[in-house]
C-alpha positions in Angstrom: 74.4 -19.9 -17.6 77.1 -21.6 -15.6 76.4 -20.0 -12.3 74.8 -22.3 -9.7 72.2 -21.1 -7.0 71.5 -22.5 -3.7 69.0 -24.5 -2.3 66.7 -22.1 0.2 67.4 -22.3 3.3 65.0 -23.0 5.9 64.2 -21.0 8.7 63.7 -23.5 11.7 61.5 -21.2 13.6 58.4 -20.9 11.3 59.4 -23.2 8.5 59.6 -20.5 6.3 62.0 -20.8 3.2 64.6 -17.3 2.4 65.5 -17.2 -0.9 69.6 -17.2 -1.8 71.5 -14.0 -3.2 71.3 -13.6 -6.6 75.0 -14.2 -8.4 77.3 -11.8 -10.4 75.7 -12.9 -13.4 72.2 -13.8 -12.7 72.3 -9.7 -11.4 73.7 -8.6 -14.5 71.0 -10.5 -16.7 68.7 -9.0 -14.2 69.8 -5.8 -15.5 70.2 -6.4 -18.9 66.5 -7.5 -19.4 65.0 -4.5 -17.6 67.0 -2.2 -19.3 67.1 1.8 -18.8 64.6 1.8 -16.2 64.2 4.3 -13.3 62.6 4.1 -10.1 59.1 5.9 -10.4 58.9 9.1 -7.8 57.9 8.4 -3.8 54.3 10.6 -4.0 54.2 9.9 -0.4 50.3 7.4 -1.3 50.4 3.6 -0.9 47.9 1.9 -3.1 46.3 -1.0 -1.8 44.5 -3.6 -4.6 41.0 -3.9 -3.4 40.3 -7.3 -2.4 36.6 -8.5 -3.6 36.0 -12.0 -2.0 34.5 -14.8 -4.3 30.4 -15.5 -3.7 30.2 -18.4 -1.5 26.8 -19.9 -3.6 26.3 -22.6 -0.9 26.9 -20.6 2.2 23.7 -21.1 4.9 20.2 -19.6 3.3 19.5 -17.8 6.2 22.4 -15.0 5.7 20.7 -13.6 2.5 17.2 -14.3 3.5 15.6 -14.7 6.9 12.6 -17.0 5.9 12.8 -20.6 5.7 11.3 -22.5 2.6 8.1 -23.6 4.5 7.5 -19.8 5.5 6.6 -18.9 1.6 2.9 -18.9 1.6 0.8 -21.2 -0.8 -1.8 -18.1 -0.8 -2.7 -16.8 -4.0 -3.1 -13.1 -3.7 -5.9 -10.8 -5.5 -3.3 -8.4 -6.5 -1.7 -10.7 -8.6 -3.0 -9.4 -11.9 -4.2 -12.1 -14.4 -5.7 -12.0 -17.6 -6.2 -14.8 -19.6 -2.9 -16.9 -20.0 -0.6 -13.6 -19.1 0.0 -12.7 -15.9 2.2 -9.9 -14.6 3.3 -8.1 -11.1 5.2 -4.8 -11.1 5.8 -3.7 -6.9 5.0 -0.2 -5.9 7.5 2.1 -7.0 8.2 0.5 -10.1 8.1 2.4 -13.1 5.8 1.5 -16.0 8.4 2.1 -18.7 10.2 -0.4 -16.7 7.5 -2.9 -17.0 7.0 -2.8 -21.0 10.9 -3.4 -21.1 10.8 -6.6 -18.7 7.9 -7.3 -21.2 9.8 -6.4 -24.7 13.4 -8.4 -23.2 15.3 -5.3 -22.6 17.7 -7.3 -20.2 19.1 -10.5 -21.2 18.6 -13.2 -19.7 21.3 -14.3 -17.1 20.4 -17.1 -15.4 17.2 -19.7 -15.2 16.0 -22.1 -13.1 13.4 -25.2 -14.3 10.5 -26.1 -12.1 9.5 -29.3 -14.5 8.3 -32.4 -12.7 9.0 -30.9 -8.9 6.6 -31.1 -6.2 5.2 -27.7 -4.7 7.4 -28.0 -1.6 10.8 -28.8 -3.8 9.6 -26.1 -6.5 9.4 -23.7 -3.2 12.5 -25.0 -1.8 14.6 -24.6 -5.2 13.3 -21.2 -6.3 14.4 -20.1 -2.7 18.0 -21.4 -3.3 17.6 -19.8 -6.8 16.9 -16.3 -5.9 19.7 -16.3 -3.1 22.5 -17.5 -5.6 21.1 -14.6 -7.8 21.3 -12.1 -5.1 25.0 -13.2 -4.2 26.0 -12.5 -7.9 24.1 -9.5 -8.4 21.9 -11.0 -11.3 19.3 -8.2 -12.9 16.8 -10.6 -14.9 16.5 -14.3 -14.8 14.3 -16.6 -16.2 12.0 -19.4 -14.0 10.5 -22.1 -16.5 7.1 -23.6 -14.3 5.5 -25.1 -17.1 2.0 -24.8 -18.3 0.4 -27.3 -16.4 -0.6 -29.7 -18.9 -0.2 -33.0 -17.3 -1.1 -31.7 -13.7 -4.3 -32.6 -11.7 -7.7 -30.7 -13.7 -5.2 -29.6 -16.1 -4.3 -26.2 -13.9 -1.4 -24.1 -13.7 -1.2 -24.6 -9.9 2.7 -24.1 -9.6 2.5 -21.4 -12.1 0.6 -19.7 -9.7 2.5 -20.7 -6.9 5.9 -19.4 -8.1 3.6 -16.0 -8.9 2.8 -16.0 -5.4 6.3 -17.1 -4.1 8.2 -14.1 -6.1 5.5 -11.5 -4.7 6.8 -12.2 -1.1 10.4 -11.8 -2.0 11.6 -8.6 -1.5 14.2 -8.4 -4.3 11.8 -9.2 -7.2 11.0 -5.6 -8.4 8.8 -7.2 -11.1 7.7 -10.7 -13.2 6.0 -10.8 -16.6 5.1 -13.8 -18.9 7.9 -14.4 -21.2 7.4 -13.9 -24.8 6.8 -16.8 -26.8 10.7 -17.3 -28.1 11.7 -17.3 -24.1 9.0 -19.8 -23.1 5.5 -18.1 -23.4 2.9 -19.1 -21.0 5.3 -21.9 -19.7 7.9 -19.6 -17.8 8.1 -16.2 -16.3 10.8 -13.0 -16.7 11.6 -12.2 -13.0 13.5 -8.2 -12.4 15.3 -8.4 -9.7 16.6 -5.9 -7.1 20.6 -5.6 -7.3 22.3 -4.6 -3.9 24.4 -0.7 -4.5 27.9 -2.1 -3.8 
């Protein structure tokens, strides 16, 4: 091509750059590449893309969830059903077919978060976090590893417990069961949560 274009030019009032006109020939290889094209019908719509902002994973905790970290309560409730090693909640409303396919890994697993080695006030604070990142993303069914308790004081699940009694205050955890032995056993929980209708 021997045509030359012009530099933009620059429009001194808001710095903005207008394109040159298009030469004789640059026009007619417009043309030529396009081919036998026709301008589709005016149907008298506009379509507008719909814009879907990016989740902003580190905005302020208390947008998603009014409660501070200290404000999850340490209590052990009796509901929390316990038998043996394997533990479960299901909240009101939740159906029992639902239950035996949190139980059976029905969902897949989409996101996890590792309590190992934390102390009971960064275990609260991270599982906190956690569950708002999941709720941002619209996550169904993660998985929370707390461990078996093993090397803890008397040997005793304590944050085990905790993180059972942590979930139960959140509102959008429909439902936690012990996770079968290939996703952890005894050591981690299956948490359902509630997605938000869009």
């Amino acid at each position: 091509m021997t045509g030359k274009r012009k530099a933009p030019k620059e429009d001194k009032g808001g710095g903005k750059t207008t394109p040159p006109p298009l030469s004789d020939e640059e026009s007619n290889l417009f043309r030529t590449s396009i081919g036998d094209t026709r301008p589709l019908p005016d149907n008298g719509k506009t379509f507008f893309p719909p814009h879907l902002p990016w989740p902003d994973l580190r905005r302020n905790r208390t947008d998603t969830n009014p409660l501070p970290a200290d404000a999850l309560s340490d209590y052990i409730p009796q509901e929390l059903t316990e038998t043996g090693e394997e533990f479960f909640f299901q909240r009101p409303g939740v159906a029992p077919l639902t239950m035996k396919r949190l139980r059976r890994g029905h969902w897949g697993i989409q996101a996890e978060l590792d309590l190992h080695g934390m102390t009971s006030d960064e275990a609260r604070a991270s599982l906190i976090e956690f569950l708002d990142e999941c709720k941002q993303l619209g996550l169904r069914c993660v998985r929370i590893i707390h461990g078996k308790g093993l090397s803890s004081r008397n040997r005793e699940p304590v944050l085990k417990l905790k993180t059972a009694s942590w979930l139960m205050q959140r509102d959008e955890v429909l439902a936690f069961c012990q996770a079968r032995p290939m996703d952890g056993g005894s050591g981690a929980v299956i948490v359902l949560l509630k997605v938000a209708r869009r």
